[in-house]
MARMAR-481049 format. One record per residue (C-alpha): x, y, z. Coordinates in Angstrom, 2 decimals. Layout:
residues N
X	Y	Z
...
end
This chain:
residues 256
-28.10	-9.33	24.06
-27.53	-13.15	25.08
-25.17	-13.45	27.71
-21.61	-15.61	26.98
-22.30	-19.27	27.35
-20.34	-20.76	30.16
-18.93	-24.78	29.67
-20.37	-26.68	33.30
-17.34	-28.25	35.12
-18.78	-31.73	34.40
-18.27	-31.70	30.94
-14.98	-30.20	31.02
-13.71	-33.10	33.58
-15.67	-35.97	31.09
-13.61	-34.91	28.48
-10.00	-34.99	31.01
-10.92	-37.94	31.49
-11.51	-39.29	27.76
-8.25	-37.67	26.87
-6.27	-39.14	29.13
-7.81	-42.26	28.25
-6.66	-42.62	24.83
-2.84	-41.28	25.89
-3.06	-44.84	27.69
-3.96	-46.48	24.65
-1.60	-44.81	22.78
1.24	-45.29	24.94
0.26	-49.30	25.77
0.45	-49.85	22.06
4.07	-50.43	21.92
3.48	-53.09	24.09
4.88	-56.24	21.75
3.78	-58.40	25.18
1.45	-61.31	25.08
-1.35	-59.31	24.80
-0.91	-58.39	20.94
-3.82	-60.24	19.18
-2.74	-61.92	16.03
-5.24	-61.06	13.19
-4.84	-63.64	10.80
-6.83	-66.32	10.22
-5.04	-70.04	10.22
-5.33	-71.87	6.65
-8.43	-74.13	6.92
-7.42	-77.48	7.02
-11.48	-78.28	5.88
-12.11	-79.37	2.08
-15.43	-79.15	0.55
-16.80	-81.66	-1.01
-15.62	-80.44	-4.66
-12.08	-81.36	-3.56
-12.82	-85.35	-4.31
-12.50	-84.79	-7.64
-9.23	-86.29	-8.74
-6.59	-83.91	-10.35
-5.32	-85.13	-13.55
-1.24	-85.68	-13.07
1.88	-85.82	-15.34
4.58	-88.19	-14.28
7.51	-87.85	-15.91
11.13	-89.77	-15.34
14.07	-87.81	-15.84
17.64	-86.52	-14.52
17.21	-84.92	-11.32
19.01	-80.98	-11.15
22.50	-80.29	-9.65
21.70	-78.96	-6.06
25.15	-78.31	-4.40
27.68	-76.92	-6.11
30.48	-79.43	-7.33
27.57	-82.50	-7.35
27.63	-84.36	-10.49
23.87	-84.86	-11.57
22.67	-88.38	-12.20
20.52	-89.83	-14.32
16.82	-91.18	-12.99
14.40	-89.36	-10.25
10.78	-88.48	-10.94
8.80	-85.48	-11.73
5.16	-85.66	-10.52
2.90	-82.24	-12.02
-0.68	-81.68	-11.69
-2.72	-79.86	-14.21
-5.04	-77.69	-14.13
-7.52	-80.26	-16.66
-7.51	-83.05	-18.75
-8.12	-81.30	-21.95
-7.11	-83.96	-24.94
-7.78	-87.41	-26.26
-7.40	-88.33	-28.88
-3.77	-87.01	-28.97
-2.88	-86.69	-32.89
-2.08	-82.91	-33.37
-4.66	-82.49	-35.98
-7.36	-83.55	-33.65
-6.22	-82.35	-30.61
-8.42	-79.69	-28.32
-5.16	-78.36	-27.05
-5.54	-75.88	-24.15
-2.98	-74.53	-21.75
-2.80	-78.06	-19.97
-3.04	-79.88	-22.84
0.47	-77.76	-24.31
1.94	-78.37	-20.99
1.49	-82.50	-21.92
2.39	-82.81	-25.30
5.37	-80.26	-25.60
7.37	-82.96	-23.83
5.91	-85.45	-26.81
5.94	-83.92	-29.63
8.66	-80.91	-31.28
7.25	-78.14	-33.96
8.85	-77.11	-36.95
9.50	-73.76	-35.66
9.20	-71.94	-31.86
9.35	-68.61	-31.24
12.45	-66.92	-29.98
13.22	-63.91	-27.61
13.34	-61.42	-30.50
9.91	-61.39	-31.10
10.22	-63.38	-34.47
10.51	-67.65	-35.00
13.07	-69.96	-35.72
13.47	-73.36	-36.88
13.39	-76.11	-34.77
12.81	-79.60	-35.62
13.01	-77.85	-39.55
16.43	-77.15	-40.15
15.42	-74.28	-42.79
12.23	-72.43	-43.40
12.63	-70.68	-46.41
10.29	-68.53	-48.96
10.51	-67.52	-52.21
10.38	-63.61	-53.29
6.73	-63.25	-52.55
5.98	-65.67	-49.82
3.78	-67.75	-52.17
6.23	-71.06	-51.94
7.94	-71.77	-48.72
10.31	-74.87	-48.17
10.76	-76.84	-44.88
13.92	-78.54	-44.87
14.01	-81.52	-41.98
16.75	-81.52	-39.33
19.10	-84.56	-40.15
19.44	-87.71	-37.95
16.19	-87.13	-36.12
13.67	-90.18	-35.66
10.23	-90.65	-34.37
10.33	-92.56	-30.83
9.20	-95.63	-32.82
12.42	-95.54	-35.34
10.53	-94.08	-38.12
13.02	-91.36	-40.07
11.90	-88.03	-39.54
11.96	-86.43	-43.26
10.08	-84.47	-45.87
7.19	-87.26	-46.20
6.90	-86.81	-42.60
6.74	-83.17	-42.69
4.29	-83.65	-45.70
2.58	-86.35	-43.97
1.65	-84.09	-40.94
1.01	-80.63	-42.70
-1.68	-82.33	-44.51
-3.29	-84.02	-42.21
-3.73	-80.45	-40.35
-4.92	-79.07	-43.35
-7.35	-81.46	-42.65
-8.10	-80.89	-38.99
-11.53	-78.82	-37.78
-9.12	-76.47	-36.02
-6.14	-76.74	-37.32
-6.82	-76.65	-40.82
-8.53	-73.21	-39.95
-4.68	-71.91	-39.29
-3.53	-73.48	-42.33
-6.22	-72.18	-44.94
-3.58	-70.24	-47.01
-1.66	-73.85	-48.14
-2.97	-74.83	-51.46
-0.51	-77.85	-51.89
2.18	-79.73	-49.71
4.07	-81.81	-50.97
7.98	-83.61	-51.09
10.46	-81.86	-53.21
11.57	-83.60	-55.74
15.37	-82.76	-55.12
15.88	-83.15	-51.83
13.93	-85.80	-50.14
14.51	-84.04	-46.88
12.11	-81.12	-47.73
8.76	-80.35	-48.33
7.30	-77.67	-50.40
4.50	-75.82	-49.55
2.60	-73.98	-52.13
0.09	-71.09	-51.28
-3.09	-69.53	-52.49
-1.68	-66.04	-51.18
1.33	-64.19	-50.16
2.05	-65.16	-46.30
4.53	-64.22	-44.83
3.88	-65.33	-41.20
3.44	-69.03	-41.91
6.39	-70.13	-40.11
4.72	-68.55	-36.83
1.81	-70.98	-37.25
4.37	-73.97	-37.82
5.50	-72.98	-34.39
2.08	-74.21	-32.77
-0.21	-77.04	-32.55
-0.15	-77.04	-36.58
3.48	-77.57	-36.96
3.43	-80.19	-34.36
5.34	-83.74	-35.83
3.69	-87.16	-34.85
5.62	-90.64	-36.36
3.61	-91.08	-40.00
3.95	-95.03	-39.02
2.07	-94.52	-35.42
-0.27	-92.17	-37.38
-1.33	-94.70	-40.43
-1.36	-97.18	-37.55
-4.14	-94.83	-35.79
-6.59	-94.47	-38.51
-7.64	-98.31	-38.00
-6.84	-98.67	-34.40
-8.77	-95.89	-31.99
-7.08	-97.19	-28.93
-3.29	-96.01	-30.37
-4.92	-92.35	-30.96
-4.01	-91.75	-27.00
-0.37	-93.46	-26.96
1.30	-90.19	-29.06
4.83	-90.82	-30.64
7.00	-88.06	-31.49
10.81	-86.75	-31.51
10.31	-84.97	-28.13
12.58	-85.34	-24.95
10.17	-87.72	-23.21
7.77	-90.96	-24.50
4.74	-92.03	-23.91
4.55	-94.35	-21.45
0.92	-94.53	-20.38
-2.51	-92.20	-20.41
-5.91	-92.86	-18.21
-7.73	-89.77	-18.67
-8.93	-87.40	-15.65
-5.75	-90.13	-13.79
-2.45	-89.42	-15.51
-0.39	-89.12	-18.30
3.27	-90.77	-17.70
6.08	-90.29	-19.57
9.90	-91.87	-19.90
12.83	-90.11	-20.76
13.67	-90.21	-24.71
end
């Protein structure tokens, strides 16, 4: 029968000893002195040498906000934006490569036919009316009165007709328009357009709200076909104008 193991005082005191240790520790951690080490590395002030690469910027002029209560705003002040890349040029909406940065440019330039609104659905915007018939074969885009183009031209239903086929035409846009079989002015009312289709669709007027149902001046655009260097000064109806483009520089823009 083995006899009952015995602990040997040395141990025993070790571990006094260890104990009472960490009830210092414990205790000097509410110490908020000038011995509490700050973890947290300091934002390095280094760059790399990828940061030389110049950010492409938007400049845009405009009225600055209200920001104290009973100040009247004024008009002027600057907004200066970088983007993330400089994603489109030429700038004609049926040619476009339009990315996020590229939408965050040319939204100020140009206005769609329709937008989408917080219900889910679309509604017109430069279009005054979107409207099908019975079986969503034959839809009519009636233009918003007393809108021009920043260069004077009329905004109508040869403009609307003017632009939807030309992004018929486009390599990507005409792939969101493959539907339309015919556009063209109706004969009534000068200030629509009729749009004929090979199919039933009823969710055209969600791909007028995009790049497709974008509106450039039909002047500026006829202007473009024979002139490469005006395919990168865009005219629209938008709240700002062109006002000057260097690509990978800046992109700067006047109030409208």
């Amino acid at each position: 029968m083995n006899a009952p193991s015995r602990r040997k005082p040395g141990r025993l005191l070790a571990a006094l000893v260890i104990s009472a240790g960490l009830i210092g520790v414990a205790c000097g951690s509410d110490d908020t002195g000038s011995k509490t080490t700050d973890a947290t590395s300091p934002a390095s002030e280094t760059t790399g040498p990828g940061t030389e690469e110049t950010t492409p910027v938007v400049e845009t002029t405009a009225a600055p906000p209200t920001t104290a209560a009973g100040e009247v705003p004024v008009p002027g002040g600057k907004v200066v934006m970088a983007i993330e890349a400089d994603t489109s040029s030429p700038w004609r909406p049926s040619e476009m490569v339009c990315a996020i940065a590229c939408y965050q440019v040319i939204r100020n330039i140009y206005d769609s036919l329709a937008m989408p609104n917080g219900a889910g659905s679309w509604s017109p915007y430069l279009a005054s009316a979107i409207t099908p018939n019975d079986d969503f074969t034959v839809w009519s885009i009636t233009a918003r009165d007393g809108v021009t183009f920043h260069d004077g031209t009329p905004f109508d239903g040869a403009a609307i007709v003017e632009n939807l086929a030309r992004a018929k035409e486009g390599i990507l846009t005409g792939n969101a328009l493959r539907p339309v079989e015919t556009i063209e002015v109706d004969a009534a009312d000068p200030m629509t357009a009729v749009v004929t289709m090979n199919t039933s669709w009823a969710a055209f007027p969600f791909t007028l709200a995009g790049q497709a149902g974008m509106q450039a001046s039909p002047t500026w655009l006829a202007a473009s076909d024979t002139d490469d260097t005006l395919k990168s000064q865009p005219v629209g109806t938008g709240p700002f104008v062109y006002a000057d483009y260097r690509p990978g520089e800046v992109f700067s823009m006047t109030k409208n």
